[in-house]
N, C-alpha and C positions, 0 to 999 in steps of 0.2 A: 547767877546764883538763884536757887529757888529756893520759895518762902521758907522750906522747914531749914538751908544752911544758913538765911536771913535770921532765922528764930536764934538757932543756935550760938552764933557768931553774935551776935546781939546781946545775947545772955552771959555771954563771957568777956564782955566788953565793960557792959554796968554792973554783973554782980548779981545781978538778978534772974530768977527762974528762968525755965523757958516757957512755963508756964504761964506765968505774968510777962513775958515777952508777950509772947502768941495773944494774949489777951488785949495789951496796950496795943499791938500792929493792928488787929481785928477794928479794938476803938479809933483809932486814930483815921483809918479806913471809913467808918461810920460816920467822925464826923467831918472830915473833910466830905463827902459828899454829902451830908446833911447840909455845910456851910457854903457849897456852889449851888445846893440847888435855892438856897433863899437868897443867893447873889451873890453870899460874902466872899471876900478872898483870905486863902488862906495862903502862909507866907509859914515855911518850909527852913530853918535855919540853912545853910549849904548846900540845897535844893533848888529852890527857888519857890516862886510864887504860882496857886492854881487857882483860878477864880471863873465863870461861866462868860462867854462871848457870841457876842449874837450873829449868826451867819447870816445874809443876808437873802430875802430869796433870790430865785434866777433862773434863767432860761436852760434849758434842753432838750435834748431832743432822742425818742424812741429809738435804736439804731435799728432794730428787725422791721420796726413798722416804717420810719424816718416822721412819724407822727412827734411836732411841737409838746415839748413837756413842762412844768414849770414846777419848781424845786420847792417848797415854803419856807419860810424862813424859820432856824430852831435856833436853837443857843445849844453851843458844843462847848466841850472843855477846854483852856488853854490852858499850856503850863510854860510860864516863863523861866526858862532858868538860869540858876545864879552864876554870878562869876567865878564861884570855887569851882563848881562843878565844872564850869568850861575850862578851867586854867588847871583841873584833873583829868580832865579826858584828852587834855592838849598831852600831858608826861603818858598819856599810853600808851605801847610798844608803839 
């Protein structure tokens, strides 16, 4: 589904514009990664939970050169998800 049938389906779901759709998906977008990037987690009703996880550095290696490399360590996104979602994607074709 992309973002503008997401808007749309949306809009006819609550009642509300698609215009104030499109605006709430945009906020909700802003602040979900405004609240991983200051660590918080954010917990997603039937979704589940996204919050930031630290990857740890580590080793590899150049393949064209076979030159030792080493990775640093960053923090990536995780998203945990819910058991609706798993127990909805289990009933799909």
């Amino acid at each position: 589904m992309k973002q503008s049938e997401l808007i749309e389906e949306l809009a006819k779901f609550t009642g509300a514009s698609q215009k104030q759709t499109k605006v709430f998906l945009n906020g909700l977008g802003e602040l979900v990664c405004a609240a991983v990037t200051d660590g918080q987690e954010i917990t997603l009703p039937k979704l589940g939970k996204i919050k930031a996880k630290l990857r740890p550095a580590r080793k590899g290696r150049n393949l064209q050169t076979g030159a030792a490399v080493v990775y640093p360590a960053k923090f990536v996104p995780n998203i945990v998800v819910a058991k609706a979602l798993k127990d909805a994607a289990a009933k799909a074709h």
